[in-house]
C-alpha positions in Angstrom: 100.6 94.2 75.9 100.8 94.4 79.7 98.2 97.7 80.0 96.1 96.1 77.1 95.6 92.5 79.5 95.0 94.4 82.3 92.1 96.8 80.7 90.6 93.5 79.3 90.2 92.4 83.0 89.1 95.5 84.2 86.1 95.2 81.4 85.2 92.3 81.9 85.1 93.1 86.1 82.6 95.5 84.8 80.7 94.0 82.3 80.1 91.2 85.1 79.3 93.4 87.8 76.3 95.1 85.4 74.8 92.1 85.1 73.8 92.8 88.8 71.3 95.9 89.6 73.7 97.9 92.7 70.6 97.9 95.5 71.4 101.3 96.6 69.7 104.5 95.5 71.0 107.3 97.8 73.2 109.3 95.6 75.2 110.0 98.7 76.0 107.0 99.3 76.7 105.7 95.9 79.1 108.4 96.3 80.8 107.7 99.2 81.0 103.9 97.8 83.4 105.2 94.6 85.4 107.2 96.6 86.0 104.5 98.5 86.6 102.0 96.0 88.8 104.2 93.2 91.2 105.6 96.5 91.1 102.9 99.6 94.8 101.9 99.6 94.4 98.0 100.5 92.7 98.2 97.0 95.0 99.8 95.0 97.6 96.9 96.0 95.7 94.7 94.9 95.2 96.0 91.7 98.8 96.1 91.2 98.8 92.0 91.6 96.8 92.0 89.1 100.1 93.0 87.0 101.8 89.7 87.8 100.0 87.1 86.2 100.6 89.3 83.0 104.2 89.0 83.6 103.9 85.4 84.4 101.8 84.9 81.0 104.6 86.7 78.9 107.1 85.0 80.6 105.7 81.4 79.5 105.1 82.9 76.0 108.9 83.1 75.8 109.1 79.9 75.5 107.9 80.0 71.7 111.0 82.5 71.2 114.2 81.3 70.2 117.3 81.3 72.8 120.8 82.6 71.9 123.9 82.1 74.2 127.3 82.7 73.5 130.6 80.5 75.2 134.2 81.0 75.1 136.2 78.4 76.4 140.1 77.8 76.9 141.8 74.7 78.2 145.3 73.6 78.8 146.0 70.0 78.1 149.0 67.8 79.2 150.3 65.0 78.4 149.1 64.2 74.9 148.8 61.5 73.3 151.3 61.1 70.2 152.0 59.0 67.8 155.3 58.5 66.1 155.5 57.9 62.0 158.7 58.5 59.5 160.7 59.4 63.1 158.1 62.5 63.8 156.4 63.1 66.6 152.8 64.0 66.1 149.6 64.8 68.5 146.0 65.0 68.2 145.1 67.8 70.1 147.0 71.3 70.9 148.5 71.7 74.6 146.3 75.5 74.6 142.7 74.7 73.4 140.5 78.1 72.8 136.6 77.5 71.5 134.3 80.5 70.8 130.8 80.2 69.6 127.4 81.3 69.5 124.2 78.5 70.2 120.7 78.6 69.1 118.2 77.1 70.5 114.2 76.7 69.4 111.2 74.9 70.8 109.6 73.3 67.9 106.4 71.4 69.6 106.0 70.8 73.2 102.9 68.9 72.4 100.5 71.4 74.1 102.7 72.3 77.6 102.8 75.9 77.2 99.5 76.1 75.9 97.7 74.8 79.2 100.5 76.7 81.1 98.6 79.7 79.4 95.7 78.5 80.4 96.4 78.0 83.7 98.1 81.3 84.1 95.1 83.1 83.3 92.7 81.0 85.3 95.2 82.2 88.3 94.7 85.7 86.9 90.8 85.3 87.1 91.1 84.3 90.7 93.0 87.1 91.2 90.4 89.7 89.5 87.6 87.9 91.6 89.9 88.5 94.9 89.9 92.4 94.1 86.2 92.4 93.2 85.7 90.9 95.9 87.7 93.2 98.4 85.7 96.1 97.1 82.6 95.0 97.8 83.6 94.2 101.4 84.7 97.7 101.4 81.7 99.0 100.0 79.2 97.0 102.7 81.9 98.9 105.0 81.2 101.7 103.7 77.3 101.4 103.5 77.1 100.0 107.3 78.9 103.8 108.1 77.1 105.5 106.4 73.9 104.6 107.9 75.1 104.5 111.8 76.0 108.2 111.0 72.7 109.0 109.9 71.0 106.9 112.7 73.4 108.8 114.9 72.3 112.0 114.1 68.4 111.6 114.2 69.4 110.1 117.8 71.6 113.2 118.7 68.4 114.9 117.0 66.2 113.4 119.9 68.5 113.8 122.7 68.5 117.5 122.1 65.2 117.7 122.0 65.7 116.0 125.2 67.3 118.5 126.9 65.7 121.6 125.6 62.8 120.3 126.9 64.3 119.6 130.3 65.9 123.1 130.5 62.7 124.9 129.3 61.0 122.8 133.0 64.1 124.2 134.8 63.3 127.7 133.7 59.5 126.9 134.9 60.7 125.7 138.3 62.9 128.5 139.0 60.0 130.9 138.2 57.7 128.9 141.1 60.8 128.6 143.4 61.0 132.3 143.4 56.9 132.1 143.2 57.7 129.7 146.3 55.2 127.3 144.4 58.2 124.5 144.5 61.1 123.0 146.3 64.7 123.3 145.3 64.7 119.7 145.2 62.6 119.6 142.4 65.3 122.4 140.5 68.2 119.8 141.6 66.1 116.9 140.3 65.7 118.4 136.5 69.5 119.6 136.8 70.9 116.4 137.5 68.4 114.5 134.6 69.4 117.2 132.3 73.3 116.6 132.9 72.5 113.2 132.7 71.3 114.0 129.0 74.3 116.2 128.0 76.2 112.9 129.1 74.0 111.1 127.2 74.4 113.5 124.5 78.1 113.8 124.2 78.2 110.0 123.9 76.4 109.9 121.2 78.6 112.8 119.3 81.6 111.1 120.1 80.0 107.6 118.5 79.2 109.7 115.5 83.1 111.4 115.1 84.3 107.9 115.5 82.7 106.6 112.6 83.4 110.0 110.9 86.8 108.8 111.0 86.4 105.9 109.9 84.4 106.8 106.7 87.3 109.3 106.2 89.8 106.4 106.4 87.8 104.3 103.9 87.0 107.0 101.1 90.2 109.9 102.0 87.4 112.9 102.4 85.7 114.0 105.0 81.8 114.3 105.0 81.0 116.0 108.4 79.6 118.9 106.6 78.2 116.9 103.7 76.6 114.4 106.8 75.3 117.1 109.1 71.9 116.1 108.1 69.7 113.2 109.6 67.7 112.1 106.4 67.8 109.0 104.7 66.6 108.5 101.3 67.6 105.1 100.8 65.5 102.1 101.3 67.1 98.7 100.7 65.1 95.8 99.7 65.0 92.5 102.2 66.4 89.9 100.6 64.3 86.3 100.8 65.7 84.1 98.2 69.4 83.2 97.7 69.3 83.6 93.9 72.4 83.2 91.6 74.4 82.4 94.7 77.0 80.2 92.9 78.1 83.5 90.6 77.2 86.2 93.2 78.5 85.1 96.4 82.8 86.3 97.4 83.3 82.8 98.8 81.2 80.7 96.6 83.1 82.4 93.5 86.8 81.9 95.0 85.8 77.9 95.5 84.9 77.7 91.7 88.2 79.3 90.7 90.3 77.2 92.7 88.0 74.0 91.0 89.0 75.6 87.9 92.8 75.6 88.9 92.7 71.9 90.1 91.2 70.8 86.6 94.0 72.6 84.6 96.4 70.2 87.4 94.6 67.3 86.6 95.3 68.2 82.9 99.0 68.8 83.3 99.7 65.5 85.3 99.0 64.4 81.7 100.4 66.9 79.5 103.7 67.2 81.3 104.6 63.3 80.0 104.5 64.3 76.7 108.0 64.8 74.6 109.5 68.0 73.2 110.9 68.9 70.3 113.5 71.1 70.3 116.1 72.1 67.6 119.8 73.5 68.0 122.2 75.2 66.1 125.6 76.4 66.5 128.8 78.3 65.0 131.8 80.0 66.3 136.1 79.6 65.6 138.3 76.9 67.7 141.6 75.3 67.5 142.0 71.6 67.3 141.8 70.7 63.9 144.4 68.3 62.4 147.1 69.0 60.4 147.5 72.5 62.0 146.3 72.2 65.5 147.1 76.0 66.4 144.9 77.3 63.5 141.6 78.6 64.5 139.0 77.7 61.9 135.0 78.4 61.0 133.1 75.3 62.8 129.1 74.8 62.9 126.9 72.3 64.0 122.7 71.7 63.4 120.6 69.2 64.7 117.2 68.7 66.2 116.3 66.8 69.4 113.4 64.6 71.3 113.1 64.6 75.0 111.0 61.4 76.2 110.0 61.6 79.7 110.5 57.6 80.4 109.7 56.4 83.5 108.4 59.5 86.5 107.6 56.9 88.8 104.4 56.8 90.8 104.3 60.5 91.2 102.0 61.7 88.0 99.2 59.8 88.9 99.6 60.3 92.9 99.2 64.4 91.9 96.4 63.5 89.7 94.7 61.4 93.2 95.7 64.6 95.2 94.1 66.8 92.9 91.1 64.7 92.5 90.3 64.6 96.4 91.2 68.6 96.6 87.9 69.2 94.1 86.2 66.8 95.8 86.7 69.0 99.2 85.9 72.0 97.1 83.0 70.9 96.0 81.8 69.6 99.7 82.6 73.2 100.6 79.9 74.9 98.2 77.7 72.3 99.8 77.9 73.5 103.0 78.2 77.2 102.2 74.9 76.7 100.5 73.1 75.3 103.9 75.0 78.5 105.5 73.6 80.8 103.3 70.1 79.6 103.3 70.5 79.4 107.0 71.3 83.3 107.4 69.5 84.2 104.9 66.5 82.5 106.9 68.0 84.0 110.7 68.4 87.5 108.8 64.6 87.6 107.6 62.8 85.9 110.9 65.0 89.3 112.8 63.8 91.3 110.4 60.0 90.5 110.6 60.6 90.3 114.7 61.6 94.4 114.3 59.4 95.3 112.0 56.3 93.9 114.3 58.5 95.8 117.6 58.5 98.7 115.4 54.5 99.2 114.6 54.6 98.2 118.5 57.4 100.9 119.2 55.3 103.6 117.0 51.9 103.5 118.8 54.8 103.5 122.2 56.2 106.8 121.3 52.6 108.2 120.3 51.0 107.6 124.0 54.6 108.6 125.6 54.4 112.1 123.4 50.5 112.6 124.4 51.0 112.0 127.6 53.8 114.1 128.1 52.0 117.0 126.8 48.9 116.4 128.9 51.5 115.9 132.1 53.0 119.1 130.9 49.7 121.3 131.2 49.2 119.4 134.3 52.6 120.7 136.4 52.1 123.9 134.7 48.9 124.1 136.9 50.3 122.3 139.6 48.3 119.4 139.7 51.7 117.1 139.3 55.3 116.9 140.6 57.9 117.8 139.0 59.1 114.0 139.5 56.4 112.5 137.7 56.7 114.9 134.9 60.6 113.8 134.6 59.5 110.3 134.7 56.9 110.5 131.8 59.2 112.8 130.1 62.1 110.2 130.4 59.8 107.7 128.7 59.2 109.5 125.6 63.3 110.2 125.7 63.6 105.9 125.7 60.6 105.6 123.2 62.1 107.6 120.3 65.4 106.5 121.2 64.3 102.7 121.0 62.7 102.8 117.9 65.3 104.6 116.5 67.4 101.7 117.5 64.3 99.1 116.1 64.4 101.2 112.9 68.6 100.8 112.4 69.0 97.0 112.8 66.0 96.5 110.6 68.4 98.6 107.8 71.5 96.0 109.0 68.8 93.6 108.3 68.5 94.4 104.9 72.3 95.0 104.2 73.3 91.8 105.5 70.8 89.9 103.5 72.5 91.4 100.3 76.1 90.6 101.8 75.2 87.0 102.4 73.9 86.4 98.7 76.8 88.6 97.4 74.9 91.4 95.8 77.1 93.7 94.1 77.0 97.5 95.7 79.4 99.8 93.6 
């Protein structure tokens, strides 16, 4: 019963989550997203939650079941009462009273209690599946937001080397004129110190990219440096404009509606708990007692049935029910204003993104002129017609152009992540 409820939920997580086409289309990365979602630990607890509410619901089915209890009872009475007749002595009850016996009990109608109690149990299990689903799509945004930094990381660790072998190939020239006598060794300790300047450069960038190594490790358990070595990205996201089915879609919009759900099944109960319950009883066993021979044990039984009439609960039924009330009332204010926040980031997300994309097509034409003219200042120190310190300088700028839009091109990718996370698009 237990592994059959939990499948159900599991199918029905994934029945809802095809409803919604996953964005991404880099195989890689879909990759990395399972992995992450089948093995991160945080999840796998709260998978095992999802266990409770079935024990819960088979607890409160137990209540249709019948209850046997057994009791065994002694007790020592003195004084008796007696009466006297024809000059004898006689009592009612034995000074040693033993009573064995076995009672059953068995709900008859409750007038609907265990029903909602049902009900509500698995409204709270719902919450719970939505709590998961919702963990591992934060993971998987986690996940996503990794993987690209390590990608952007490398086309920048790409550029920086670049960089440098361009800056130790104009050491190697300078040297030949110092010998030539065509230079200065200032101009050799100039290029050294830019060029150690962009191994520094360099080695922060490597050590940004092995900290996010480990943290994609930590999120899926495998390590991708060698499947990662690579710069190229193959996945384009699509921006985001509208907030769509935001009310289904959205982790926090989704947890509100449960918990509405959860107050309506109170509001319900503050009713259903007044009701009676039928109940009935039956019982058997051996005991002592009986008149005329008090010491003999003998076959007793007893069967009834039984009504219990909640009378008078005070003020405190319709005082939940007024709690309750106000509670979805302030749940319902609450998708109200998550529904101005949404289509307020939604909104600051997609005026960023046009503002980079218009700096990118700036940035582009940037790095263009930065690269021509570095090749035009190259042939011009090669025939001496520049110093080696305006050749550094022009050469630094095409360093900071690729770099920048590098940088231009990254956020515009958060862009288009984050306008998925704000609507609540589903990712694995």
């Amino acid at each position: 019963m237990k592994r059959i409820f939990v499948w159900a939920v599991f199918m029905s997580l994934s029945l809802a989550g095809m409803s919604q086409e996953v964005p991404i289309k880099d195989q890689k990365l879909k990759e990395l997203i399972d992995k992450a979602v089948n093995n991160f630990p945080k999840l796998k607890e709260l998978e095992e939650q999802l266990k409770l509410n079935d024990v819960r619901a088979e607890i409160i089915q137990s209540n249709y079941k019948p209850t046997l209890g057994a009791d065994l009872s002694y007790q020592y009475l003195n004084p008796l009462s007696t009466v006297a007749f024809n000059g004898e002595k006689f009592q009612f009850q034995p000074y040693n009273n033993f009573n064995t016996g076995v009672t059953l009990k068995q709900l008859v109608y409750d007038f609907g209690k265990t029903k909602l109690a049902l009900e509500r149990n698995q409204a709270e299990q719902n919450l719970t599946a939505d709590n998961l689903f919702n963990n591992k799509n934060a993971v998987a945004y986690q996940v996503a937001t990794v993987y690209y930094a390590i990608r952007f990381t490398n086309r920048a660790i790409e550029v920086q080397q670049r960089q440098i072998a361009s800056l130790k190939e104009n050491e190697r020239l300078i040297d030949a004129k110092l010998k030539n006598g065509d230079a200065l060794q200032y101009d050799l300790l100039t290029t050294q110190v830019r060029t150690a300047n962009s191994d520094n450069r360099l080695k922060d960038l490597k050590n940004t990219l092995e900290k996010n190594f480990v943290l994609l490790q930590w999120l899926t358990g495998s390590d991708e440096r060698e499947a990662l070595s690579g710069s190229e990205l193959n996945d384009e996201l699509v921006l985001q404009t509208q907030s769509g089915d935001w009310k289904k879609n959205n982790p926090e919009a989704k947890i509100i509606n449960r918990n509405i759900e959860l107050y309506n099944y109170d509001l319900k109960a503050a009713v259903v708990n007044e009701r009676p319950t039928i109940g009935t009883q039956a019982s058997g066993g051996w005991r002592n007692g009986y008149l005329p021979n008090l010491t003999k044990w003998q076959v007793n039984g007893a069967v009834g049935a039984g009504v219990t009439i909640p009378i008078f609960p005070g003020s405190r039924p319709k005082l939940q029910q007024k709690l309750t009330r106000v509670n979805i009332e302030v749940a319902n204010k609450s998708l109200a204003t998550l529904e101005s926040d949404i289509n307020k980031d939604l909104a600051t997300v997609n005026q960023d993104y046009q503002t980079l994309q218009q700096k990118v097509g700036d940035q582009k034409i940037l790095v263009e002129q930065a690269e021509k003219a570095y090749q035009l200042a190259e042939t011009r120190f090669k025939n001496g017609l520049i110093t080696n310190v305006e050749l550094l300088t022009i050469q630094t700028s095409v360093e900071d152009a690729n770099l920048n839009l590098l940088q231009l091109q990254y956020l515009m990718m958060l862009d288009k992540l984050e306008s998925h996370k704000v609507i609540g698009t589903k990712l694995f």
